[in-house]
ROBASE-867396 format. One line per field, with one value per residue (C-alpha): x, y, z. Coordinates in pm, whole numbers, plus 50000, padded with zeros to 5 digits. Layout:
// residues N
xx = (X/...)
yy = (Y/...)
zz = (Z/...)
//
This chain:
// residues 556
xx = (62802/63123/63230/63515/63606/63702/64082/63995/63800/63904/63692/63828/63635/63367/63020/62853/62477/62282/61916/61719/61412/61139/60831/60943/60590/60286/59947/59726/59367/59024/58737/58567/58918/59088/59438/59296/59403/59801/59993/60346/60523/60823/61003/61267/61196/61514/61654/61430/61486/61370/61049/61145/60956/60742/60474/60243/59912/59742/59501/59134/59149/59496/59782/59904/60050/60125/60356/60150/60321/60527/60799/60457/60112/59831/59556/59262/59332/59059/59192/59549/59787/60141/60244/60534/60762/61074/61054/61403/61536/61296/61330/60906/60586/60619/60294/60059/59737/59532/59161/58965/59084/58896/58985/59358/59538/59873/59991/60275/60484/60823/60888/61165/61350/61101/61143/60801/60470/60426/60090/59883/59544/59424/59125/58982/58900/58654/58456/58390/58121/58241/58584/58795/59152/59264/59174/58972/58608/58312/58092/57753/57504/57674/57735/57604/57390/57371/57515/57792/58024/57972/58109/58355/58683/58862/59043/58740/58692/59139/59275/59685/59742/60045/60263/60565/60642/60908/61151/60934/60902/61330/61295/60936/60761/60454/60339/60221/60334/59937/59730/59390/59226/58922/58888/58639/58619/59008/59099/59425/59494/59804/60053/60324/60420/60692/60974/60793/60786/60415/60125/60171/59759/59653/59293/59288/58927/58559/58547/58424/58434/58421/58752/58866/59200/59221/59477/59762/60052/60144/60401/60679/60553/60532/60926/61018/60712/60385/60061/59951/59892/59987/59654/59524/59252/59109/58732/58703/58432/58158/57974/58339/58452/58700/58448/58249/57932/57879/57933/57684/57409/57478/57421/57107/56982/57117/57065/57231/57490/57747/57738/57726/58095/58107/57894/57988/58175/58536/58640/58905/58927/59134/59438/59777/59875/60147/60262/60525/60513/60138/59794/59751/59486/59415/59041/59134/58946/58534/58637/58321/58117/58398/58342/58659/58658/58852/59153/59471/59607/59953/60059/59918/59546/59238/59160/58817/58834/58505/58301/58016/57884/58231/58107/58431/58377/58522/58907/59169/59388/59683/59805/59569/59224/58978/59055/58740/58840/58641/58311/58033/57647/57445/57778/57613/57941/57974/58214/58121/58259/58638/58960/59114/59351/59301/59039/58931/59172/58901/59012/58786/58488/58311/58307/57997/57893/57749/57908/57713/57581/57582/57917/57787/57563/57714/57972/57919/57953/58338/58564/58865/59166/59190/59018/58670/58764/58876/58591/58327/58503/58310/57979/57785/57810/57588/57914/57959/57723/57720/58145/58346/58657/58870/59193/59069/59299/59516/59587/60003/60034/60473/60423/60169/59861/59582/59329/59125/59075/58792/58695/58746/58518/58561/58303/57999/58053/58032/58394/58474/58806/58963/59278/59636/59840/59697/59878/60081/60200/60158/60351/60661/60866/60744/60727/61100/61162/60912/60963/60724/60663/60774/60526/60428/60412/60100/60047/59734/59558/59668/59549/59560/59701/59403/59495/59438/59146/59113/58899/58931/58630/58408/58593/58725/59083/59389/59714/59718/60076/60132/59947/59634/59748/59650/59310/59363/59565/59877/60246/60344/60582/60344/60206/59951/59661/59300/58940/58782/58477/58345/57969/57783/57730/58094/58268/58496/58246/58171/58498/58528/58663/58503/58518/58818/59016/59388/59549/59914/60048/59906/60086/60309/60455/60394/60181/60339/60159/59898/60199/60303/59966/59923/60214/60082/59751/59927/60095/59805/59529/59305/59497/59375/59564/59618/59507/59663/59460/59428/59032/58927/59315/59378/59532/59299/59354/59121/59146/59044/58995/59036/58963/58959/58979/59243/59300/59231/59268/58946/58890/58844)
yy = (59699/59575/59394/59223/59147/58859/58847/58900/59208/59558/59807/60064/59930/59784/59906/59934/59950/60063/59987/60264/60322/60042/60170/60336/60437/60543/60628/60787/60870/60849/60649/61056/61119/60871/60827/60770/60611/60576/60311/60143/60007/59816/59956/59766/59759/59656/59684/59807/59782/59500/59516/59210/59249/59523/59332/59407/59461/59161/58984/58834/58513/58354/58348/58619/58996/59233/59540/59760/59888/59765/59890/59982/60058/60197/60327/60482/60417/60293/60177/60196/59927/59744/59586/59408/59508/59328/59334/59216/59142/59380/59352/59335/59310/59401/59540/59638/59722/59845/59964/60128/60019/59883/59816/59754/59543/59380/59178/59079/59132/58921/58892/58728/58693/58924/58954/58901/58896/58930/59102/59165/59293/59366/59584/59757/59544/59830/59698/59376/59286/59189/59125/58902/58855/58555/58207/58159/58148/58317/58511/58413/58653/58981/58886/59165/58940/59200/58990/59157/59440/59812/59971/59976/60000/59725/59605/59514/59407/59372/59149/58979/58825/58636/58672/58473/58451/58318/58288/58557/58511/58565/58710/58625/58283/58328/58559/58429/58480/58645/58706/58816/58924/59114/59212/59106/58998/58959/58751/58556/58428/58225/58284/58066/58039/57847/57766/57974/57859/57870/57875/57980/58190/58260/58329/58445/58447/58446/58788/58933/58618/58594/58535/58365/58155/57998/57889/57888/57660/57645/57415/57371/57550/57483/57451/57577/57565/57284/57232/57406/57412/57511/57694/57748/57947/57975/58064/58197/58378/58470/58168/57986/57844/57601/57376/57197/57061/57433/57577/57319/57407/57757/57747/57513/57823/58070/57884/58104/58209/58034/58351/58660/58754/58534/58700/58508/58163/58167/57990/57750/57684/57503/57544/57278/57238/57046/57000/56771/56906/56942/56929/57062/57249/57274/57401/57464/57590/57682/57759/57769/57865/57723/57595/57380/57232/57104/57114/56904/56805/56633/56529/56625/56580/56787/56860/57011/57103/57204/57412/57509/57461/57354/57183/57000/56840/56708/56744/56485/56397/56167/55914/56048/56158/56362/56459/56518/56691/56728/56813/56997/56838/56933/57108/57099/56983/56790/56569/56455/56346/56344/56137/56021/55729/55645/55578/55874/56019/56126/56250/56357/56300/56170/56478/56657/56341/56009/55675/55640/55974/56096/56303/56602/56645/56428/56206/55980/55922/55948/55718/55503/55416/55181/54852/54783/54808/55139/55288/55161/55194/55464/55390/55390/55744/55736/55759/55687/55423/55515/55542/55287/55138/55138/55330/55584/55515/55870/56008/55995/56104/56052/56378/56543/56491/56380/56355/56039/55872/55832/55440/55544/55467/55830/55911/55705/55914/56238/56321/56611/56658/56985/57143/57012/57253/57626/57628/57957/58201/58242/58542/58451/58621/58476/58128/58116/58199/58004/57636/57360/57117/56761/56503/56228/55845/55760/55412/55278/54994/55178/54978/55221/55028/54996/55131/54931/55016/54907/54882/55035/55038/55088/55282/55232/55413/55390/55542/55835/56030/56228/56465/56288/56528/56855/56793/56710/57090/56842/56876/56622/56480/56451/56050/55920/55723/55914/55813/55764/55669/55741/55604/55771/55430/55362/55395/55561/55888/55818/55881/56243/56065/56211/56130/56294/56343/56271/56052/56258/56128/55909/55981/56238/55953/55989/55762/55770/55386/55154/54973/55226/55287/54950/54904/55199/55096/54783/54978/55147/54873/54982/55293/55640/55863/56161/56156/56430/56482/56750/56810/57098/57178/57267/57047/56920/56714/56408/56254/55921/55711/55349/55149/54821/54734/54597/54745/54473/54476/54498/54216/54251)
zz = (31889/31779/31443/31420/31016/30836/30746/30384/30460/30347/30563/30357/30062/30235/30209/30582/30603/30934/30957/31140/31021/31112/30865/30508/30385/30564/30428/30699/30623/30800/30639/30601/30428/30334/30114/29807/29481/29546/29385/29391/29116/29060/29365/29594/29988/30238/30544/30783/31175/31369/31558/31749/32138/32017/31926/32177/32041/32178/31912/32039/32200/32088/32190/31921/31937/31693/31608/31476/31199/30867/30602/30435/30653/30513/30737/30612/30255/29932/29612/29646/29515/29587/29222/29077/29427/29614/29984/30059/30420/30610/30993/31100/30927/30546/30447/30756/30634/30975/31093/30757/30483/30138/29793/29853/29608/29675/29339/29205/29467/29581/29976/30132/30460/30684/31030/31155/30897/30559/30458/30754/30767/31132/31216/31535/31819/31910/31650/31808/32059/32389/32278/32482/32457/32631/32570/32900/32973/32797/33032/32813/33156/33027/32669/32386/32162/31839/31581/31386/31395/31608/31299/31031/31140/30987/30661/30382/30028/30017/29742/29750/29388/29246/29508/29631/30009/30156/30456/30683/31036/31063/31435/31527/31490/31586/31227/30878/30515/30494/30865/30881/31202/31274/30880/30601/30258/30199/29907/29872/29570/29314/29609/29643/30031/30164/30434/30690/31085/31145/30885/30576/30599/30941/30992/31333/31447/31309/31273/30979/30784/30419/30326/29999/30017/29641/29384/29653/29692/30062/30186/30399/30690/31071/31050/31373/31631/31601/31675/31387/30991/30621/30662/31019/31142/31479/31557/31933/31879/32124/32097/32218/32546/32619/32747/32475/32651/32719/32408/32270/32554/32471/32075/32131/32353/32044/31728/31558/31794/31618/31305/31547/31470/31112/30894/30554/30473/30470/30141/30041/29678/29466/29646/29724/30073/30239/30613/30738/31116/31141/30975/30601/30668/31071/31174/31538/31771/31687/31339/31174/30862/30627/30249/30147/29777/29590/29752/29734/30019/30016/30377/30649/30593/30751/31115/31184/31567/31780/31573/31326/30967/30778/30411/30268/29945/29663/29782/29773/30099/29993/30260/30524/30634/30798/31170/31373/31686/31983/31816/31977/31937/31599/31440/31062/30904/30592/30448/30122/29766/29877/29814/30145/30232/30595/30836/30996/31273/31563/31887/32213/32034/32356/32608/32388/32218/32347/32223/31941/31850/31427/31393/31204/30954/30706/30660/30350/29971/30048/29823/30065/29955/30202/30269/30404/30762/30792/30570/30837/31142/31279/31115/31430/31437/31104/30902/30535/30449/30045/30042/29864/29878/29560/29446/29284/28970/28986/28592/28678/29091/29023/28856/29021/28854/29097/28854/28812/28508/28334/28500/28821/29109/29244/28987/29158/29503/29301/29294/29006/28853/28927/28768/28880/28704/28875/29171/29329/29123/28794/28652/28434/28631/28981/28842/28763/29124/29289/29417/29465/29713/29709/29553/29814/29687/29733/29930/29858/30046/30376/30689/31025/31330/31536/31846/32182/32392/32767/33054/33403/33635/33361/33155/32815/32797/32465/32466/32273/32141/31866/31658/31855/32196/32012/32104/32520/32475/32553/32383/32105/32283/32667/32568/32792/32811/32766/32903/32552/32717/33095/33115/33403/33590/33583/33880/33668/33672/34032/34095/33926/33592/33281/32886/32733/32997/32960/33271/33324/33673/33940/34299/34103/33883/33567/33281/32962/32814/32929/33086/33283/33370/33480/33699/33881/33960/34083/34321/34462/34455/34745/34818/34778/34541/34357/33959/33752/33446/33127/33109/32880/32833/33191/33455/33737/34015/34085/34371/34439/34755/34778/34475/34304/33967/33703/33372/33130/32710/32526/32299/31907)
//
């Protein structure tokens, strides 16, 4: 290692500081013995090394891995505490709280400029019945079927309060301001998280479940990767495949198949979220058994991706909506008694549904503030037939305040006020450090380009780009045209074409719009080719013989 100074540098009066230790405390216990009733006060953490490609503890199903390990870990501990400390340029994870653990209280606490996590609970993937830890297939023939846990190795009853998080995730990106995996009853609550590159709370899978995320203010996150959300949580669970006609086959078998590995909801509670580079709060994969109220959402709105039993209600999502992604048959979810702006933002919706099937349990008594059109756009699929359309006459939004007065319309669709001002942190000292996000004008009367649909041999395709590509498993930036809608007499199916699948090269050029598109089916008209699609996020090769058939606009 060499340094070379600045002119103005006097090495003979400079102070020179070598990192070398990568963990500073460690409390090691057993759940027959555990470290018992220790507590930290008002201390200063810095300057630990780097754990930077060490992180090789690979996480269930995602696409995560983890040092093991922190300036602070605690394993086997009960009722110990972090209060009122600075964790101040630390080079990994900054608290690691691993396997048994319960009653452990983080509060208080500042954290800045982290290499890799901030607090991390993680528990024993021992514990969990037939674990898998790639994305891939579910083997359902050799599956254990014992709902919950094999023991009780794993982080449980944990509490982080009034904390500000900042700047973590220095070295690596792929780590959270607050992750949960494989853990239980951990409650997050008046942090202020910010200027992060990923999420600002990771829930990593289903397992334990009954998490409580409230009175946060999470914003600015997703700065340096995408795909993702000021809160994200992923639900891979046992019930999960990547294909979603046979995760729905497979819960109709196991009705209740779906709350093996969650045992309780997973709660978000009046709590402020804003992403500028994804979804607020992103529901990916099978997260299920959620409860979301009251929540305000500034940007980015809501994605609920394949999954179970998520009951949002009574939250407010400025200048956007709800995004339905790829949802399996008879999911149970509710959407009820919110705020939203836009029509709904639904994407793959065909591959486990049929063209007119009821999304969900619920979808209704929902107040638009929009126009008529874009409140019943999807009401075929049994969709808010008791919402309104009205601006919901905000107390003073410029500043913040999303109540609704006391004539508003939101009242008749059983909206409740909820308090604007109990956001993030909320000790003095905290507060004076703490930043907020920006405040969004709100544009009201929003009307949602309605996007072009077309036919192809029975087929109804649209050009999809954007945010819209998460669901195909695609990259932001990879626009194409989808099947939105593949009816079995088609000779579209005949083919090998199916609902959702996303068109990404015909004859190895490649379809970026309908024009493109359309040019190439010009130029093989009664030619056999090669059709590169994305079905069930994986690349697959269809290959069809000699066809007819123009692509023509649909007409509204």
């Amino acid at each position: 290692l060499y340094y070379m100074p600045l002119p103005e540098i006097d090495l003979d009066e400079a102070k020179v500081e070598i990192v070398r230790l990568k963990h500073l405390i460690e409390f090691n216990g057993t759940k027959e013995n555990p470290v018992r009733g220790i507590h930290l006060q008002g201390l200063t953490f810095k300057h630990t090394a780097r754990t930077f490609m060490e992180n090789k503890e690979q996480l269930l199903r995602s696409d995560w891995t983890m040092y093991q390990g922190g300036a602070i870990v605690f394993n086997g501990a009960e009722e110990c505490s972090v209060e009122n400390c600075e964790f101040d340029h630390l080079g990994g994870n900054t608290i690691f709280v691993n396997n048994y653990n319960r009653y452990l209280t983080v509060r208080g606490c500042y954290i800045h400029h982290s290499g890799a996590n901030g607090i991390v609970f993680v528990g024993d993937p021992d514990m969990v019945r037939s674990p898998l830890f790639r994305y891939g297939n579910q083997n359902y023939e050799t599956m254990d079927m014992t709902p919950g846990p094999l023991g009780d190795n794993y982080p449980q009853d944990c509490w982080v309060d009034d904390c500000l998080i900042t700047m973590t995730g220095r070295d690596e990106k792929q780590t959270a301001p607050v992750q949960i995996s494989m853990s239980q009853r951990i409650r997050v609550s008046h942090c202020s998280i910010y200027d992060v590159p990923r999420a600002g709370i990771n829930i990593n899978e289903g397992t334990f479940g009954g998490h409580i995320i409230e009175f946060c203010d999470v914003f600015n996150t997703v700065l340096e990767t995408g795909d993702h959300g000021s809160f994200n949580s992923w639900g891979r669970d046992r019930f999960w495949t990547p294909d979603v006609v046979t995760i729905s086959d497979q819960v109709a078998l196991h009705p209740d198949m779906q709350y093996w590995d969650v045992l309780e909801p997973n709660v978000l509670r009046y709590n402020r979220w804003r992403c500028d580079h994804g979804w607020d709060v992103d529901l990916d994969d099978g997260s299920s058994f959620y409860r979301i109220y009251c929540n305000l959402l500034l940007n980015g709105g809501l994605k609920m991706r394949e999954g179970y039993d998520r009951v949002a209600t009574n939250n407010i999502i400025l200048n956007n909506s709800l995004h339905p992604h790829v949802w399996v048959r008879n999911s149970d979810d509710v959407f009820k008694h919110n705020i939203v702006f836009t029509a709904y933002k639904p994407a793959v919706m065909n591959s486990a549904l049929g063209e007119s099937d009821r999304w969900g349990k619920e979808l209704d008594y929902n107040l638009f503030a929009t126009g008529q059109a874009a409140m019943r756009k999807f009401a075929a699929h049994g969709a808010d037939a008791h919402s309104v359309s009205a601006d919901p006459l905000f107390v003073n939004p410029g500043q913040g305040d999303f109540r609704v007065r006391p004539e508003s319309p939101a009242f008749k669709i059983g909206f409740r006020n909820f308090d604007m001002t109990d956001f993030g942190v909320k000790s003095e000292k905290l507060k004076k450090l703490a930043r907020t996000p920006d405040i969004p004008e709100i544009v009201l009367q929003i009307q949602d380009e309605v996007s072009a649909e077309y036919t192809w041999l029975g087929a109804v395709l649209k050009e999809v780009k954007g945010e819209e590509l998460s669901a195909y498993g695609a990259k932001f930036s990879q626009a194409s045209m989808a099947l939105d809608r593949v009816p079995a007499e088609s000779e579209a199916y005949k083919l090998g074409l199916r609902s959702g699948d996303l068109l990404l090269s015909f004859g190895g050029k490649e379809i970026s719009t309908a024009a493109s598109f359309k040019q190439l089916l010009e130029e093989y008209a009664r030619k056999s080719g090669e059709l590169l699609v994305m079905r069930n996020q994986k690349e697959m090769v269809v290959k069809l013989a000699a066809f007819r058939g123009e692509m023509q606009p649909v007409e509204r």
